[in-house]
N, C-alpha and C positions, 0 to 999 in steps of 0.2 A: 628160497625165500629167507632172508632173512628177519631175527629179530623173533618172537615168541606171539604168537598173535590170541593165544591166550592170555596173554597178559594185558595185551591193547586193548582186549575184549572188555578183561575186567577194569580196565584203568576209567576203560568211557563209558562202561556202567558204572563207575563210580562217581564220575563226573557227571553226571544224566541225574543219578540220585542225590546227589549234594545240590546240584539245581533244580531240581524238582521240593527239594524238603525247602530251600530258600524261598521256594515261590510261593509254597504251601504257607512257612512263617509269614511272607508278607503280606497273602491274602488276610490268613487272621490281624494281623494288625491294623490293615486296612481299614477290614469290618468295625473292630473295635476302637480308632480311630473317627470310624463316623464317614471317610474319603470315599470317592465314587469311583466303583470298580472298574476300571479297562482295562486291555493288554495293556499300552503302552504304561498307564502308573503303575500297573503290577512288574511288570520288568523295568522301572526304575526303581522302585522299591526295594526288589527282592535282585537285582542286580545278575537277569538273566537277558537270552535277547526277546526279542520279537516274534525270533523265527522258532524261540523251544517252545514260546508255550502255544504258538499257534499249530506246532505238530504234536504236543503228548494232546492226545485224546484228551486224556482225564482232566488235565488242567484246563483247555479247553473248556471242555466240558461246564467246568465248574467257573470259572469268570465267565460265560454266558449267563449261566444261568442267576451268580447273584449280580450280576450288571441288570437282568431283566428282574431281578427281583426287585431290585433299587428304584428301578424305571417303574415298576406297577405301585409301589410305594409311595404317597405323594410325603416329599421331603414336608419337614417341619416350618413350615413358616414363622416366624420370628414374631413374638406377641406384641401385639401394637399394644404401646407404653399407652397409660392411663392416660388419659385426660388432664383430670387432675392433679397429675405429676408433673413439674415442670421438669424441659429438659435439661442437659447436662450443660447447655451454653445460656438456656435461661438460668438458671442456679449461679453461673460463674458470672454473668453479667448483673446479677441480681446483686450479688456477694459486693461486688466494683462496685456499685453506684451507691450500695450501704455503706461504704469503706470512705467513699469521695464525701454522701451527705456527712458524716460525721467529723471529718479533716474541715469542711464546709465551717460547720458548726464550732470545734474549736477557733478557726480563724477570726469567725466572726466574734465568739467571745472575747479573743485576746485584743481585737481593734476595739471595739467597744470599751474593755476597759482602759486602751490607750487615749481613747479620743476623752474618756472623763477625766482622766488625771488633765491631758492637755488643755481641758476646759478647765477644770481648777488652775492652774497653772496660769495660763489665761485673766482669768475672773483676779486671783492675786496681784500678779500685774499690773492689771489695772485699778486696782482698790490703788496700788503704791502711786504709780503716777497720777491716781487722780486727786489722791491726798498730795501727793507735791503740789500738783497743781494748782489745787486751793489754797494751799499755805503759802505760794512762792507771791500771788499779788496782794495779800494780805501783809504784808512783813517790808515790801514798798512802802 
């Protein structure tokens, strides 16, 4: 036989334990992450296959047990927003139409004061031609 089978021995216990502590780390972050425990995200995670953690016992073992933990757990449901609160597209729509009433409001003051000048303007005018007017068949 060739080759040292001692050594193969300890090479793939080394490799068994460096996948085992990865899957260990990924579990912890998992948990602490808040993510929901299965094989398959634990071996994406921790970047082992399918086929280790479903044969070590222990690993095993342990994503059973907090995947069923998780599952007796009821998850957090998400607090239904106030009432009172308007939401984040009533606020931006709210925002828009404060934004347009007031663009509104300038416009309408700048026409305003166009249309009096124009009326002065106007009312002048007509003061000039109608004093021509009175003057030009008087002067016949």
């Amino acid at each position: 036989m060739r080759g040292n089978p001692d050594n193969l021995r300890r090479a793939a216990a080394a490799k068994s334990a460096a996948a085992a502590q990865r899957a260990e780390q990924g579990l912890r972050d998992m948990i602490r992450r808040g993510d929901p425990i299965t094989f398959r995200a634990l071996a994406q995670t921790a970047g082992v296959s399918l086929d280790f953690l479903y044969r070590n016992a222990e690993l095993r073992r342990r994503v059973e047990q907090l995947r069923d933990q998780q599952r007796a757990t009821p998850q957090p449901t998400p607090a239904s927003p106030d009432p009172d609160q308007p939401s984040s597209v009533i606020r931006t729509l709210t925002t828009q139409l404060g934004d347009l009433k007031r663009r509104h409001r300038e416009e309408m003051t700048t026409l305003k004061q166009a249309l009096e000048t124009a009326h002065g303007e106007i009312l002048a005018l007509r003061r000039r031609l109608g004093h021509r007017a009175n003057a030009s068949p008087q002067d016949s």
